[in-house]
Residue, then its C-alpha position, 0 to 999 in steps of 0.5 A: x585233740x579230743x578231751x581225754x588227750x587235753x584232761x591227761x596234758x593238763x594232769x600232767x602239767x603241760x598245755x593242752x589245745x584248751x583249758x579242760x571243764x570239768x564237774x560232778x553232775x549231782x543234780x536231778x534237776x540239771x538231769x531233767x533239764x538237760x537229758x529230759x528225764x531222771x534215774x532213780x540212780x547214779x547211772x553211768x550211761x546217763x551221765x556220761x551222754x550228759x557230760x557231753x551233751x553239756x560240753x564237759x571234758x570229764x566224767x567222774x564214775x565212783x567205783x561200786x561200794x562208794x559209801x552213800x551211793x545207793x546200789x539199789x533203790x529205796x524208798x524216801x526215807x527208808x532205812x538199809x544198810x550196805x555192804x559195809x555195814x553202814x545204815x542210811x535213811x534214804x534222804x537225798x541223790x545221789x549220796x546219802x549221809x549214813x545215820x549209824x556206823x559199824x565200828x564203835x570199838x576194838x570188839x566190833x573190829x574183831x568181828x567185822x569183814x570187810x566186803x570182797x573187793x572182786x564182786x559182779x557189781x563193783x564195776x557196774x558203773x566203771x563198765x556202764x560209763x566205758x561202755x556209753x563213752x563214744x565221744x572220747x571223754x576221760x574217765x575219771x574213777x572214784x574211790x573214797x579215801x581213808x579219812x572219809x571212810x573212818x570218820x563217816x562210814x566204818x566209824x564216826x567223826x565221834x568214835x574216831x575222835x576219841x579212837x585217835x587217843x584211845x586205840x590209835x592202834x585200831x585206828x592204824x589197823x583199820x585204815x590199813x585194810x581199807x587202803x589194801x581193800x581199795x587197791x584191789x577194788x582199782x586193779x580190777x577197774x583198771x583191768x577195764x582198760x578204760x580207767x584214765x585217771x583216778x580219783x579219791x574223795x576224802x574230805x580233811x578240813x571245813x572252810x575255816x580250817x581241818x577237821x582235826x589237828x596237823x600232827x593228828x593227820x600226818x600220825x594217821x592219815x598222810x602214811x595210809x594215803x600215800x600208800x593209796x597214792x603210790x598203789x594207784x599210780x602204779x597202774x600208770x594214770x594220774x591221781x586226782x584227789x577231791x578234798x573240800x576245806x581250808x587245807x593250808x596247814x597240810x597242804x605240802x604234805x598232800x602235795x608231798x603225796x603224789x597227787x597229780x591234781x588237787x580239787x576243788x581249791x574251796x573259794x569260800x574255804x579260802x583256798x587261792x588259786x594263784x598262790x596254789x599255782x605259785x608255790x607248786x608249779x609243775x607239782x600240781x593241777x588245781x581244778x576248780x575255784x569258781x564259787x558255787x555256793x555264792x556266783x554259780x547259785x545267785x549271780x547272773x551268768x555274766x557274773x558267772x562270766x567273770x569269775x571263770x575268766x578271772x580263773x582262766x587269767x589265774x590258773x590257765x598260764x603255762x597249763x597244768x589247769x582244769x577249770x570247774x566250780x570248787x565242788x559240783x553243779x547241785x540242785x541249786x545252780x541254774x542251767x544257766x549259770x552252769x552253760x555260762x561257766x562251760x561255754x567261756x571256757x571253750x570260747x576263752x580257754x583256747x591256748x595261746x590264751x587271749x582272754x579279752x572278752 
């Protein structure tokens, strides 16, 4: 079974060969490390050869037009503004936290045009990726979602706050086209026919609860993303979404959406991995759940040991699992620690599981 066969069984809640490893790989440093140089950019071609050269089953490749994904390179610290109209200083890889917004009030949504969705670079990554993929790794394409696209790149968390009361009409309106701007952007990676999943990116809660109130998320946000839901499960793939935070007071409701999977099931956010498994078997894949904030920065690798084997015993009985940290392997996180996490889950997540190390 090669690895987009055991990603695509465990999407859909079966069992595969073995539990599948996943991770984004945003570090320069792991890249030096593991491929002997760095790119300037997010490049698909590099980061497909590392996935697997790492032993990952997954790699993750944001469709163009992701907001703080450099298209081109500046400078440290330079300022740009992309397609969107958003503007950067350039201040980190391989995304950049914007510094200034397009949208302040209903006047500026008049006059605002959102980007063509059909352009020659959309798919610059996409292709890159599908092109370098000789090992039959699955592809999971990147799209933001529309409460991270409201409250941090075609507005701010501030604007969209008081917008919420204000003109929650111009709030409906602008997630509307962002989600059609989105479903037009996944038709064409899709065409590609190297698409095996989506997923969409979109941040609602920090680790002590959501970034805004329950009712305020199923009023303006639940509807526009179950409609990206159900547009991009027409394509016939699975929909992954990666949400960071405590989400326990909305969690039916994104379930209730259609997303096949659900990551990173935050640690520190208090997200638990075996209630997840008990209240939604069958509905969901978790991935994630090993802490890379504490164990996977600071611990040893045999701590690291432990707490992916405590994941394995959690998440991988009756399949429907894909294991990761509950975010990404950054800068922070020695190689070590990130071979400790992949090699024990190819040594002790082969099916029937015998987790007896």
């Amino acid at each position: 079974m090669n690895s987009r066969e055991r990603v695509l069984i465990a999407l859909k809640g079966g069992t595969p060969d073995r539990v599948p490893v996943w991770e984004y790989l945003f570090s320069l440093k792991l890249q030096k490390e593991v491929m002997g140089y760095n790119t300037e950019l997010y490049d698909g071609k590099t980061q497909v050869r590392m996935a697997a050269k790492l032993g990952l089953d997954v790699v993750w490749a944001p469709i163009n037009g992701f907001c703080g994904i450099e298209e081109i390179p500046h400078a440290l610290n330079e300022i740009y503004t992309d397609e969107w109209g958003v503007t950067y200083q350039k201040n980190g890889w391989p995304i950049i936290a914007q510094v200034n917004t397009p949208v302040k009030c209903r006047e500026d949504w008049q006059k605002y045009t959102m980007p063509e969705a059909d352009t020659s670079f959309r798919l610059k990554i996409l292709n890159d990726v599908i092109a370098a993929n000789d090992t039959g790794l699955a592809v999971a394409a990147g799209l933001l979602g529309p409460f991270t696209m409201m409250s941090w790149y075609l507005m701010d968390f501030e604007t969209l706050s008081m917008s919420l009361f204000m003109e929650p009409d111009l709030v409906h309106e602008m997630t509307d086209a962002f989600v059609v701007w989105a479903l037009e952007c996944a038709k064409i990676a899709y065409k590609t026919g190297g698409v095996d999943a989506f997923h969409i990116s979109d941040d609602w809660g920090g680790t002590g609860g959501l970034l805004i109130s329950p009712d305020q998320f199923r009023e303006f946000f639940i509807v526009p993303f179950k409609k990206l839901v159900e547009g991009l499960k027409s394509f016939g793939v699975p929909v992954i979404m990666h949400n960071d935070g405590n989400l326990w007071e909305i969690l039916d409701d994104l379930v209730d959406t259609g997303i096949d999977a659900y990551h990173p099931v935050e640690k520190a956010a208090s997200m638990d991995l075996a209630l997840i498994k008990q209240k939604y078997p069958g509905r969901i894949c978790p991935i994630g759940n090993v802490n890379n904030k504490t164990t996977m920065v600071t611990g040893s690798p045999e701590d690291v040991i432990k707490e992916t084997l405590e994941c394995l015993k959690t998440g991988a009985p009756g399949g429907g699992y894909i294991l990761s940290t509950d975010h990404s392997l950054h800068d922070d996180i020695p190689l070590a620690n990130a071979m400790a996490l992949i090699d024990t889950v190819h040594k002790y997540g082969k099916y029937p599981l015998e987790i007896n190390p």
